[in-house]
N, CA, C and O atoms as a GROMACS GRO file, in nm:
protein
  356
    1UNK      N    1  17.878   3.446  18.551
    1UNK     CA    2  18.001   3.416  18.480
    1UNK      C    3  18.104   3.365  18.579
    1UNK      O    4  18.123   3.422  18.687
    2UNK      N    5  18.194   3.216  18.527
    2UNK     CA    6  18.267   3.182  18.693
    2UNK      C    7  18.417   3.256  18.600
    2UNK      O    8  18.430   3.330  18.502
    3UNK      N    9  18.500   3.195  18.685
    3UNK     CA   10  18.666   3.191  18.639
    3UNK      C   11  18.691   3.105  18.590
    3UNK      O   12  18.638   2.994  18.596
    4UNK      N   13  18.802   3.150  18.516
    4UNK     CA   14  18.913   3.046  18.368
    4UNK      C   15  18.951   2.951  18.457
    4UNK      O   16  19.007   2.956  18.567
    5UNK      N   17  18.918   2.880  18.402
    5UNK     CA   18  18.966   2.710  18.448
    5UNK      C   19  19.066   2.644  18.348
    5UNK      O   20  19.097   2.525  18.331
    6UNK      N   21  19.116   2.781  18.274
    6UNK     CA   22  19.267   2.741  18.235
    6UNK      C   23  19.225   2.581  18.188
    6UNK      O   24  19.286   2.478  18.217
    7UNK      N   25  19.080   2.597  18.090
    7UNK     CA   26  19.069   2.460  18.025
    7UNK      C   27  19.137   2.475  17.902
    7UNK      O   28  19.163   2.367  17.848
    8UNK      N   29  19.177   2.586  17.834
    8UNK     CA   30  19.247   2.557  17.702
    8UNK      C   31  19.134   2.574  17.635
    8UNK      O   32  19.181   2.614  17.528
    9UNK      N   33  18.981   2.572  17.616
    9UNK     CA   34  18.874   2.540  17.494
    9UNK      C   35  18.883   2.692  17.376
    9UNK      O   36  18.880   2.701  17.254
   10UNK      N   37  18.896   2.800  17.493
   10UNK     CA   38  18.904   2.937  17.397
   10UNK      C   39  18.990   2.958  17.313
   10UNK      O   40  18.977   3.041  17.223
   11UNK      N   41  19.108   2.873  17.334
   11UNK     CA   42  19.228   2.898  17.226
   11UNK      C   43  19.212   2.760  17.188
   11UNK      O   44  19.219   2.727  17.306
   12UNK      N   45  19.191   2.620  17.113
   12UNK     CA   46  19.170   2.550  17.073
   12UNK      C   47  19.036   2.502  16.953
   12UNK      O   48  19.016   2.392  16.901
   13UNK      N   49  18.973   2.609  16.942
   13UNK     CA   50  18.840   2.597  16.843
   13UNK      C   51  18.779   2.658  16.872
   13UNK      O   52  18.767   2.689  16.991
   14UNK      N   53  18.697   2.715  16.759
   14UNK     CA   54  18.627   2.828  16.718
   14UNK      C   55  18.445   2.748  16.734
   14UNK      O   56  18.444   2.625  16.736
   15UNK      N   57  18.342   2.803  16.740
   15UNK     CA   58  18.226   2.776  16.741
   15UNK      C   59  18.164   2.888  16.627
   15UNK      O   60  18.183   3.008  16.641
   16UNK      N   61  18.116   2.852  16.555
   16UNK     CA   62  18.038   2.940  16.479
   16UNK      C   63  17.858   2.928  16.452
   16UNK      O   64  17.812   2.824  16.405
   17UNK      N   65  17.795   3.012  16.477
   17UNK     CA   66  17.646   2.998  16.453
   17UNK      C   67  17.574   3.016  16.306
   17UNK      O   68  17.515   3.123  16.287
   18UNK      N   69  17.576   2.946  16.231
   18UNK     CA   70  17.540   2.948  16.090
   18UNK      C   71  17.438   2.901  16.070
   18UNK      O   72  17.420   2.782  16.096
   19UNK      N   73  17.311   3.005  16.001
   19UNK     CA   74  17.185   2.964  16.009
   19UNK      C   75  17.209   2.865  15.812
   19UNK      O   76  17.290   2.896  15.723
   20UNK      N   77  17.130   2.779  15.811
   20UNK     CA   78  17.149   2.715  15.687
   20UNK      C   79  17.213   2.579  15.636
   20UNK      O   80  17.189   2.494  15.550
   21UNK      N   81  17.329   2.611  15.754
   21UNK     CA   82  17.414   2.511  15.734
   21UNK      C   83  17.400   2.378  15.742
   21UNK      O   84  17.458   2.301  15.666
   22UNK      N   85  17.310   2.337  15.847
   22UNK     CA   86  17.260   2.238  15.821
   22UNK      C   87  17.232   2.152  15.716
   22UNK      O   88  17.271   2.037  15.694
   23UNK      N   89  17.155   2.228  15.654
   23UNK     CA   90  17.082   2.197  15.485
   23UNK      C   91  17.183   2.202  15.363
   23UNK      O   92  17.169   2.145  15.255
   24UNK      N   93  17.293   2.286  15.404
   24UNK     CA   94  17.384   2.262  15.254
   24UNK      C   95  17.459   2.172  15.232
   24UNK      O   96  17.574   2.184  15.274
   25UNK      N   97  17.425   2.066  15.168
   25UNK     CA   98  17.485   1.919  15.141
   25UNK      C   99  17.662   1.971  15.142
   25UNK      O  100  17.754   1.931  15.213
   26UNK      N  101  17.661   2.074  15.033
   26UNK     CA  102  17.848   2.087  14.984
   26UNK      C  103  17.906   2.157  15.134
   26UNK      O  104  18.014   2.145  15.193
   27UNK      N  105  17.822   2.208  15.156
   27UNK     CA  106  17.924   2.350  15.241
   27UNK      C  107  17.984   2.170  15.378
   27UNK      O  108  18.098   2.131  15.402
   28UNK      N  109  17.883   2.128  15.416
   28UNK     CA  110  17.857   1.990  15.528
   28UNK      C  111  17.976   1.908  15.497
   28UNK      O  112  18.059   1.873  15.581
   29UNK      N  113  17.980   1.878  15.359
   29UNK     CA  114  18.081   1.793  15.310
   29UNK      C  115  18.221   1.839  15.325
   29UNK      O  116  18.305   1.777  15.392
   30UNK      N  117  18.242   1.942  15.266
   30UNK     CA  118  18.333   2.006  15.301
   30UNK      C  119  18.410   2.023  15.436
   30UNK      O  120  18.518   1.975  15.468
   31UNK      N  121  18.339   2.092  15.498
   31UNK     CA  122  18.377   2.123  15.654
   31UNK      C  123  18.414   1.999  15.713
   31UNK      O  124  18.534   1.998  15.741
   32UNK      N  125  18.349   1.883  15.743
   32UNK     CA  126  18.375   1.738  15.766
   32UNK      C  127  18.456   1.694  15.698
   32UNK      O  128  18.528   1.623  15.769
   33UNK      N  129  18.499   1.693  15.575
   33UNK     CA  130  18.627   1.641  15.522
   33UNK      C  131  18.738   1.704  15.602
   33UNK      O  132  18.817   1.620  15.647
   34UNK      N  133  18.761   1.815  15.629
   34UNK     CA  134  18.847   1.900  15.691
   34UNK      C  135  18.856   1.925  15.850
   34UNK      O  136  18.878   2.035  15.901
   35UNK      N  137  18.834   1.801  15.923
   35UNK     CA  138  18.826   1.769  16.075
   35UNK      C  139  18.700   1.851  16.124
   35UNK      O  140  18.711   1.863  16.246
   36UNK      N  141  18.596   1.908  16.082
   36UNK     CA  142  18.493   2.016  16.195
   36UNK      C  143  18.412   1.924  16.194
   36UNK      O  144  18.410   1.826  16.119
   37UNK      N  145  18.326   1.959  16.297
   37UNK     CA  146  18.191   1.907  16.359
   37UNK      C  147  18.063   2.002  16.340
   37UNK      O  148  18.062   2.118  16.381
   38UNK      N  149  17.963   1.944  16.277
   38UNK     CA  150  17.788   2.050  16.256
   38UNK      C  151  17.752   1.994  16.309
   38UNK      O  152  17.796   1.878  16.306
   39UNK      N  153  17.621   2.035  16.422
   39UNK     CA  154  17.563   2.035  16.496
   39UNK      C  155  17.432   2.112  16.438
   39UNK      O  156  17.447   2.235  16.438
   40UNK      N  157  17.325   2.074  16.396
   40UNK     CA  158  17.244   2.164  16.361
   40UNK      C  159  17.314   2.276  16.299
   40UNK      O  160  17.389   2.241  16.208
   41UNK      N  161  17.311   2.400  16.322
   41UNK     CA  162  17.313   2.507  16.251
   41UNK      C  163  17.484   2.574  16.320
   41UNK      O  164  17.513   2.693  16.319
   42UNK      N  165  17.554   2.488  16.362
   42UNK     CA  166  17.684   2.538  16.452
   42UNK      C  167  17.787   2.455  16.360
   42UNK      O  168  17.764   2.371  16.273
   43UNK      N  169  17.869   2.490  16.393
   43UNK     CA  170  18.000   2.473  16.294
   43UNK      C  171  18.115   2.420  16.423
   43UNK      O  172  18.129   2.513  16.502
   44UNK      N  173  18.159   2.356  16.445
   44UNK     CA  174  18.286   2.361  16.535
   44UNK      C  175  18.408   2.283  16.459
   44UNK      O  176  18.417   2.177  16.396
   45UNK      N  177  18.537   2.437  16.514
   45UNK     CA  178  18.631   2.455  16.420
   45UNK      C  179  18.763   2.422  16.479
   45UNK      O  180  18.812   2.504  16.556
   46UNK      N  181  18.845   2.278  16.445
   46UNK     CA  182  18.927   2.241  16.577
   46UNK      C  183  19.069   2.360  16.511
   46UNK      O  184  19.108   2.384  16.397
   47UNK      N  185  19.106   2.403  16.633
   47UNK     CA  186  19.215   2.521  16.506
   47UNK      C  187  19.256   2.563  16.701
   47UNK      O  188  19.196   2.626  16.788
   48UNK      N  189  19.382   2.488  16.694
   48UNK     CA  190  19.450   2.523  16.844
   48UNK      C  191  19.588   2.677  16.784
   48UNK      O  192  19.666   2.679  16.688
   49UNK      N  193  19.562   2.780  16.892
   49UNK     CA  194  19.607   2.882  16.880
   49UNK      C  195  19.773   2.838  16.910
   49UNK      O  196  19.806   2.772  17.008
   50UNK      N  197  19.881   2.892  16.792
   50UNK     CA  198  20.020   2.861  16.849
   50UNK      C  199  20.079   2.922  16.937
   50UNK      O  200  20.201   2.926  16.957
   51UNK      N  201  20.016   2.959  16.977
   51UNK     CA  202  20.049   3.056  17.118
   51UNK      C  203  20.043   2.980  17.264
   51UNK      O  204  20.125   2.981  17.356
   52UNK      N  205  19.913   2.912  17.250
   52UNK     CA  206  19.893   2.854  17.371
   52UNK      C  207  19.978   2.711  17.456
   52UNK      O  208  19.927   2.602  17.430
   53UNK      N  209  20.073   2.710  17.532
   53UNK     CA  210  20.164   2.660  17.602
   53UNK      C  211  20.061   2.551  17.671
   53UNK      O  212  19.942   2.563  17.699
   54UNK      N  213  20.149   2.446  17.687
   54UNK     CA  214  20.112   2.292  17.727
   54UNK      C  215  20.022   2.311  17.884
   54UNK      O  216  19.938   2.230  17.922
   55UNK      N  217  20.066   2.451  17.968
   55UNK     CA  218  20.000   2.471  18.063
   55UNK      C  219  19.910   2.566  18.047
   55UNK      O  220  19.898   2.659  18.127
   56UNK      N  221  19.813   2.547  17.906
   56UNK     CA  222  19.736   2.640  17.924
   56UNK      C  223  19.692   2.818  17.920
   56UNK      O  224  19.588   2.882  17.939
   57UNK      N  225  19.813   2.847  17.892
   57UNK     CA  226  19.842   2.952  17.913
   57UNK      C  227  19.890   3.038  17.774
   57UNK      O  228  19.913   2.977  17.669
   58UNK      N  229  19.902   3.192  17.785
   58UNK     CA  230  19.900   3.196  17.669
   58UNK      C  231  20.064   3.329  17.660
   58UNK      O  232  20.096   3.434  17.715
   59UNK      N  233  20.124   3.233  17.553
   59UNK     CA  234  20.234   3.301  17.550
   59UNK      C  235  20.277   3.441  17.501
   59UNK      O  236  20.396   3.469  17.496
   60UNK      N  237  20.172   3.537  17.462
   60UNK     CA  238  20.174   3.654  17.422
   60UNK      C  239  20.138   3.761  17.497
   60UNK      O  240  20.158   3.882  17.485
   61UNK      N  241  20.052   3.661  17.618
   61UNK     CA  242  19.966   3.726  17.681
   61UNK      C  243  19.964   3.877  17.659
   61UNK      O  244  19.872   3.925  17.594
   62UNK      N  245  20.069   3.963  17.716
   62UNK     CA  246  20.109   4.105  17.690
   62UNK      C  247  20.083   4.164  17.554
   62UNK      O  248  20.054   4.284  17.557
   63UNK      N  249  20.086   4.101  17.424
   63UNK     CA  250  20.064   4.154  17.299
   63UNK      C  251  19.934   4.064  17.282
   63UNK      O  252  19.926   4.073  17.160
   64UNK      N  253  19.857   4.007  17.309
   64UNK     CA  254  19.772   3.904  17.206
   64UNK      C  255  19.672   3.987  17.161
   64UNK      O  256  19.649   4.073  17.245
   65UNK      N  257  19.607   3.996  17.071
   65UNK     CA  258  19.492   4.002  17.020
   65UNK      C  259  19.406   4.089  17.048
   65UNK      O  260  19.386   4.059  17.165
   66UNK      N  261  19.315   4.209  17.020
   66UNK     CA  262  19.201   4.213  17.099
   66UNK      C  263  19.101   4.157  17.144
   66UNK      O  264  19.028   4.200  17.234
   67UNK      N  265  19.090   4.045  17.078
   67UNK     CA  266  18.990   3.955  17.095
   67UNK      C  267  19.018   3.898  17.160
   67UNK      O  268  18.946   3.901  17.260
   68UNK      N  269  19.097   3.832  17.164
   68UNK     CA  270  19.183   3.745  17.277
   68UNK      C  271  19.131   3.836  17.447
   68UNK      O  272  19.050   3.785  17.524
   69UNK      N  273  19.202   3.976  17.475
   69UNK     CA  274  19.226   4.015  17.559
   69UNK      C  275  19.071   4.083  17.628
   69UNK      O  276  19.055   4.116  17.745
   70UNK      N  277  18.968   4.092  17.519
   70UNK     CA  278  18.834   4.124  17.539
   70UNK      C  279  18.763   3.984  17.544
   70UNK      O  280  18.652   4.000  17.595
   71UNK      N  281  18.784   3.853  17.510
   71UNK     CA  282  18.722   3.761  17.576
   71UNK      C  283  18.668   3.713  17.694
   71UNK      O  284  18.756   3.686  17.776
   72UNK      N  285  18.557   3.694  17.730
   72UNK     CA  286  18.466   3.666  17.887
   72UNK      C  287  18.386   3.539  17.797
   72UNK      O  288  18.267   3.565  17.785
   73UNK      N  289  18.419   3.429  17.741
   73UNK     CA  290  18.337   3.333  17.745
   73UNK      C  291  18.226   3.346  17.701
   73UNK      O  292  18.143   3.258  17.723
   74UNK      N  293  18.198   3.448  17.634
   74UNK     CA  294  18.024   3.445  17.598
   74UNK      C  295  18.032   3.477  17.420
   74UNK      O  296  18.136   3.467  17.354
   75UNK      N  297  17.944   3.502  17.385
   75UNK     CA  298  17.934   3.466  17.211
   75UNK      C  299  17.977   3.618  17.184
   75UNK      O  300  17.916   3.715  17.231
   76UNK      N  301  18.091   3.625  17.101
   76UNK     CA  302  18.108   3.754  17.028
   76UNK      C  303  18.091   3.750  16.884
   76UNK      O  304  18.187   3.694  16.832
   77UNK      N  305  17.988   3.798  16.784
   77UNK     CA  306  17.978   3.792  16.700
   77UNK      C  307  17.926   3.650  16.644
   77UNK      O  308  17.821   3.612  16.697
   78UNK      N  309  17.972   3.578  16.561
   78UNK     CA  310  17.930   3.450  16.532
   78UNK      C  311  17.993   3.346  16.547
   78UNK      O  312  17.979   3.237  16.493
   79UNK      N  313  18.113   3.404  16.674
   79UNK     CA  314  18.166   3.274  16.756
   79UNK      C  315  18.154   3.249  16.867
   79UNK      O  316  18.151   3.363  16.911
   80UNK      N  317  18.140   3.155  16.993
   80UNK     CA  318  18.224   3.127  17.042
   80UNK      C  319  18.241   3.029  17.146
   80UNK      O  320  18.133   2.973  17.129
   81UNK      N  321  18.298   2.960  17.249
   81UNK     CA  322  18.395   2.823  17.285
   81UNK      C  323  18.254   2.732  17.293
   81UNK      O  324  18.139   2.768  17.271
   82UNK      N  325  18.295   2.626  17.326
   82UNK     CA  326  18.206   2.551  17.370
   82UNK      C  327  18.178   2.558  17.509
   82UNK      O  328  18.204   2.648  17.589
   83UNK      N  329  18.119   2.445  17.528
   83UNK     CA  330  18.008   2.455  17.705
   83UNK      C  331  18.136   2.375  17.734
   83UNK      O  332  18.202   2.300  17.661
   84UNK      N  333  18.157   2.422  17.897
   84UNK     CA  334  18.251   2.361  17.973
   84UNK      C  335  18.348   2.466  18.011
   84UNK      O  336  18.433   2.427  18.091
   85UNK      N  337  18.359   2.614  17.968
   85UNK     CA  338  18.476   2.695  17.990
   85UNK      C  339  18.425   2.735  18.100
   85UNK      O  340  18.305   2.757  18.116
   86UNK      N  341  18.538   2.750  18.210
   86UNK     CA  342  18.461   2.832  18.353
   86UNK      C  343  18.396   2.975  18.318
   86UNK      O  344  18.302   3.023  18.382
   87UNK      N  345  18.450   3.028  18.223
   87UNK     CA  346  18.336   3.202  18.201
   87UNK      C  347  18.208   3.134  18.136
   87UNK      O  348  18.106   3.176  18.191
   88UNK      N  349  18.185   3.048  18.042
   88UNK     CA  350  18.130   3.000  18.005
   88UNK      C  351  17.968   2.944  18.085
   88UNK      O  352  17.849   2.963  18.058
   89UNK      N  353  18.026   2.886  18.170
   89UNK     CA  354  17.928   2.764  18.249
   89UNK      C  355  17.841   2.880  18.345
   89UNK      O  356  17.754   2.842  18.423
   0.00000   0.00000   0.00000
């Protein structure tokens, strides 16, 4: 696991692993009308956090989230960033 490279990807869109999705004509249509990207069976969800400051950074830091504050770049549940985050890579 490296260090945050303060790329911004963790607070800027969601990744989701959805088995099926592929195949459902409506759910596909949908999601794509509404700016996301499918990838096979992945969902990517552009949805930038209002928190996060032009440098990257995150303005709550002290209160944010648990999720937020338990994040290391790796898949929690059925999300998460794309390839390229330094915890990530």
């Amino acid at each position: 696991m490296g260090d945050c490279r303060r790329c911004g990807k963790c607070c800027t869109g969601l990744t989701f692993t959805l088995p099926g999705v592929a195949s459902n004509r409506l759910f596909r249509e949908y999601y794509q009308a509404h700016g996301c990207r499918i990838e096979g069976n992945t969902l990517h969800v552009p949805l930038r956090c209002p928190h996060l400051t032009e440098e990257n950074l995150c303005d709550i830091h002290d209160t944010k989230p648990l999720l937020c504050k338990t994040f290391r770049g790796k898949k929690q549940g059925k999300f998460y960033v794309d390839k390229g985050c330094g915890y990530n890579d």
